[in-house]
N, C-alpha and C positions, 0 to 999 in steps of 0.2 A: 466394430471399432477395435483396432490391435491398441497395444501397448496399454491395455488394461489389468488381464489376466496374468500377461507377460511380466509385467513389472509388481505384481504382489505374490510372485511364488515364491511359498515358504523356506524351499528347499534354498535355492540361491541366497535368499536373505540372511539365511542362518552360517551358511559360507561366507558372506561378505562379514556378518559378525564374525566371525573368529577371524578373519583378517587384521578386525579392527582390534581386536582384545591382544590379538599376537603382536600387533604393530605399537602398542601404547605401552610406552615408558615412564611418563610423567603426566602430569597435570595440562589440559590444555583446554581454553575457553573459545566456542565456534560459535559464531553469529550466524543464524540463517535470517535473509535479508526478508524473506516473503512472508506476510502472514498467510499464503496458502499452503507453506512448506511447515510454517508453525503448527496449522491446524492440523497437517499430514503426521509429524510429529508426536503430537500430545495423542491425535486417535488412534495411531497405531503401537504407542507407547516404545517408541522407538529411543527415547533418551532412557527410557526405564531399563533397556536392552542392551546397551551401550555401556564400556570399562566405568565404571566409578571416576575416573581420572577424566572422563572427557563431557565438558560440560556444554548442553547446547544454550547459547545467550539468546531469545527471542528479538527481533530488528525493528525497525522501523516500515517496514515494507507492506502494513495493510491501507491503502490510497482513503478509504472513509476514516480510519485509528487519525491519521496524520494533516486532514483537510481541517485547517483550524477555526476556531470558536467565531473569530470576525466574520468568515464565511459563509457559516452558517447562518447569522445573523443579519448577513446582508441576501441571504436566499430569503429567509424569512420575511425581511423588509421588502422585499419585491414581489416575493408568494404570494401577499396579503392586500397588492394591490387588485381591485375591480376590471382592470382592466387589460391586466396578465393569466395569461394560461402557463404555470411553472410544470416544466418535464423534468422528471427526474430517472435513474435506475431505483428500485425500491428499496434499496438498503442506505437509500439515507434520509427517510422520510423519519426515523426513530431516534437519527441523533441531534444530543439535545443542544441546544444554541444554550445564550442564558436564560430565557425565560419560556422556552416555548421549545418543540420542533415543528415541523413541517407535517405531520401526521394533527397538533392541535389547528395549525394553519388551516388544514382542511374541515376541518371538523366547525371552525368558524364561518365558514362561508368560502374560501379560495377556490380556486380553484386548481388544484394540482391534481397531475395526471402521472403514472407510471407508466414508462414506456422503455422499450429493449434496445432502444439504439437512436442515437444522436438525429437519424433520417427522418426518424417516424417524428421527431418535435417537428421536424422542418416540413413534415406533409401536415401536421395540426395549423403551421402557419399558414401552408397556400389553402387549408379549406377554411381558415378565419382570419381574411387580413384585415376586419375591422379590431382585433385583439393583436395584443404583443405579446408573443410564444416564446419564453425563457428556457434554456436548457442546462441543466446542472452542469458543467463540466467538469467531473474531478479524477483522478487519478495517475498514476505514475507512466510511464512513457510506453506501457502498453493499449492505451485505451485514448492516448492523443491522437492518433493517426485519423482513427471515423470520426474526433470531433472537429479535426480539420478539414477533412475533406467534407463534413457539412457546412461550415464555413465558407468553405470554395466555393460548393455548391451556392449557397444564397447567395452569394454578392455573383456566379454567373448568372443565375435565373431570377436577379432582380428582386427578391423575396426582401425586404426591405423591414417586417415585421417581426422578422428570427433575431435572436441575440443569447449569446453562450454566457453563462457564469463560468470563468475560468478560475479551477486550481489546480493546476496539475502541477506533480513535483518531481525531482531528478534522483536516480538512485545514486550515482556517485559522487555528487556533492555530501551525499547523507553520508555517505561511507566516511568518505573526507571529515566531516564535522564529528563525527564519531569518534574516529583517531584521533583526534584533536585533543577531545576532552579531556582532562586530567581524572576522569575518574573511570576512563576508558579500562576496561580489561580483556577487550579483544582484542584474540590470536590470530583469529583467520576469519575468513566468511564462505560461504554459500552464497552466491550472487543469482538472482530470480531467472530463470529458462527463460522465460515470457517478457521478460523487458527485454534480454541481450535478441530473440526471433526478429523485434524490430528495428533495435539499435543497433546489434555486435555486439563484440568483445574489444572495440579499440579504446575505450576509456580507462581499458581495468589494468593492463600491466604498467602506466606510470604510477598506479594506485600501489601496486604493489612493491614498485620499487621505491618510491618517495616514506611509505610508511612500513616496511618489511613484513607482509602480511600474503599470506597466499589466498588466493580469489579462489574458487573452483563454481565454475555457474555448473545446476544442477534443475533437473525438474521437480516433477511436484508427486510421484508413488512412488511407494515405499523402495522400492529398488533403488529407485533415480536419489531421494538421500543418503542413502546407506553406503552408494558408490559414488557420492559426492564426500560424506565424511569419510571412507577410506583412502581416496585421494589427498584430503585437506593433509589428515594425520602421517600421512606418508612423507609432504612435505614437511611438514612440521618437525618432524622427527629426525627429518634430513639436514634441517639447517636451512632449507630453500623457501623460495618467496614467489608464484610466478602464478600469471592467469593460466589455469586448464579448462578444458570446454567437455565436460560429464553429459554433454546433454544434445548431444551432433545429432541424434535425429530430428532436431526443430532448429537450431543454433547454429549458422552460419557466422564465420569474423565479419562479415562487410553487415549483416544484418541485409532489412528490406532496404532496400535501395529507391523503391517507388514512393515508402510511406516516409520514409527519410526526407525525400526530396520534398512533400507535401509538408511535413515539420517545417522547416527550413522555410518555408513559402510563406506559413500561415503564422505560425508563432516565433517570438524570439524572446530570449533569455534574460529571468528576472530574479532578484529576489523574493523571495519566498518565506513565509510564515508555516512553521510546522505546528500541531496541535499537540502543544507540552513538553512542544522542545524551544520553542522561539524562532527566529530569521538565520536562515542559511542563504549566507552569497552566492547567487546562481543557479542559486537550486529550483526554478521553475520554468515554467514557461507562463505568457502571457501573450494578449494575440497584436500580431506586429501593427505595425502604423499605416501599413495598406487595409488591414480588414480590423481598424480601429472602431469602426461604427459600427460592429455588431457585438461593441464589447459589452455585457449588461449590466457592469460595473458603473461606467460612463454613461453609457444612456440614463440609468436609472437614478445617479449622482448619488452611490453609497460608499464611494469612497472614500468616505471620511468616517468611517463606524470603525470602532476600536472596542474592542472588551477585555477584560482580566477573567483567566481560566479560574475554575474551580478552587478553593483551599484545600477539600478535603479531597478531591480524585487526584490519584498520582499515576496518570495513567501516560504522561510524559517521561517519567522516571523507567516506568513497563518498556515504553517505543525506545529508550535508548538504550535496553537492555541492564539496566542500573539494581532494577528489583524484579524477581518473577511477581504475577498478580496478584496470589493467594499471598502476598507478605504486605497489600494495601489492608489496612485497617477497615476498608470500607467494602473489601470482596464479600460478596455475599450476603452480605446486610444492608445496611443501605445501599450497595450498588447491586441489582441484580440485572439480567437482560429485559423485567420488569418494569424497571425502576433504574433507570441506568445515569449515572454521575458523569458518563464519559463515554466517546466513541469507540473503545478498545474492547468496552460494554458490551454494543450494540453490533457491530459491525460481525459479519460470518468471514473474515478472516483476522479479526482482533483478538489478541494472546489471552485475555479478561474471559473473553465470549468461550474459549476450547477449554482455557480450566474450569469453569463454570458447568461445559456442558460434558466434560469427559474426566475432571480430576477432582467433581465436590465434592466427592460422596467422600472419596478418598481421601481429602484433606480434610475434613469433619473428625473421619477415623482418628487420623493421626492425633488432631488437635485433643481429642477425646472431647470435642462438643456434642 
């Protein structure tokens, strides 16, 4: 596999660092949108590398951090029926709803399965169509396309037993809602390689021209951010605001055009509940009014469950880059990846999870605990 080895050598990265220390004159605050770019970050200690003056702001961009509390709780209320087989990917059988996750569900009798992709629910459905086969659907606009195109798949081959939990949510709405905020102190972003592969880049320069911010999509090793943040800070420095594409070996402007179309077919465009940030206008998707009956929202009649997030997890304040994790009152103590208050906890690209598992020891130090 290339662009492994290639994109972690030393030599170059210590060159694109002194571009970046040459090129910074002031103060400047950079949102990377991905928590897979966060995790990349924090393990390779790339902000610890970085001028003093250039601060990375951790995003919204981990799909289990930001699938919210109601969601949960409406998996859980479905999990626990006798007569549902619940699929999930494994990283969200440990976060916590309000009283339970999906790990206690099973552990009561459910029956929930782990499985690698949205098909394998839909083959549990045709080898048990006396059971109704639930599949978690969550995530950001890279991981919608296979649960559409299972979708498609059941209503062609008649599978009448499959039904999707959909959350999936939008990266440029978040960005939008982010600018918004009055307590906003982002300068620029880092936009995720792996959403624009399927979407493009034609979302992102009214983004940048509406709120003066420069976009640079970027991948996910060490190279691929370092010559995302030299670009960002170039613009920056410049006075300029525009989308740049850091990441043309996966990143086309038109994006996938097949899975696009499959979007388009299957789901359409909803409000959205984010976890610890509230309702963003348009920021989801939801599955359109042709393939409504596999929705297992409706089928199951849990749309009407509501909850109130934690008091004490501020793990909404983390997602919108407000506080780093280590400044929650509850890091490390009562919230561990043990014992976790919140999915920014739990999840392996949640900003809570990489300090925890790359910056405790070292924040212990500091505190002198």
């Amino acid at each position: 596999m290339k662009y492994l080895d290639e994109f972690s050598n030393p030599e170059l990265a210590k060159k694109l660092l002194e571009q970046i220390h040459s090129a910074t004159t002031q103060h400047w605050a950079i949102m990377e949108v991905c928590g897979g770019q966060t995790h990349s970050i924090i393990r390779h200690g790339i902000d610890q590398l970085l001028p003093p003056d250039i601060e990375m702001i951790h995003g919204p961009g981990c799909p289990v951090c930001v699938t919210p509390l109601e969601i949960i709780d409406k998996a859980l209320k479905i999990a626990a029926r006798p007569d549902v087989i619940f699929c999930s990917f494994g990283d969200m059988l440990r976060v916590p709803g309000s009283d339970a996750d999906l790990f206690r569900i099973k552990s009561s009798g459910g029956d929930i399965r782990v499985v690698y992709s949205p098909l394998d629910a839909l083959n549990i459905a045709r080898q048990n169509p006396d059971r109704q086969v639930v599949f978690f659907g969550i995530g950001f606009e890279t991981t919608a396309p296979a649960n559409a195109m299972t979708v498609y798949q059941a209503q062609r081959l008649g599978i009448d037993n499959f039904s999707l939990l959909v959350s999936h949510v939008l990266v440029p709405p978040a960005i939008a809602a982010i600018m918004e905020s009055p307590a906003c102190r982002v300068q620029a972003f880092l936009a995720a390689g792996h959403v624009c592969t399927v979407m493009g880049t034609g979302e992102y320069p009214p983004l940048c021209d509406k709120y003066g911010v420069p976009i640079v999509v970027t991948g996910f090793e060490p190279l691929d951010i370092l010559e995302g943040i030299r670009r960002t800070v170039l613009q920056l420095e410049s006075g300029r605001h525009e989308l740049e594409n850091a990441y043309r070996r996966a990143v086309q402007a038109e994006g996938n055009l097949a899975a696009k179309r499959m979007l388009d077919d299957v789901f359409e465009r909803t409000d959205r509940g984010w976890r610890g940030i509230g309702i963003i206008p348009e920021s989801g998707w939801r599955l359109s009014e042709k393939y409504r009956a596999y929705d297992a929202e409706y089928r199951f009649e849990v749309t009407d469950v509501h909850t109130d997030e934690s008091p004490v997890c501020r793990s909404g304040e983390v997602l919108q880059g407000l506080i780093k994790p280590h400044e929650c009152a509850a890091f490390g103590k009562q919230c561990t990846p043990r014992t976790p208050l919140g999915a920014t906890m739990v999840s392996s690209e949640g900003a809570c999870a990489a300090y925890y598992l790359y910056r405790r020891l070292e924040l212990k130090e500091a505190s002198g605990v």
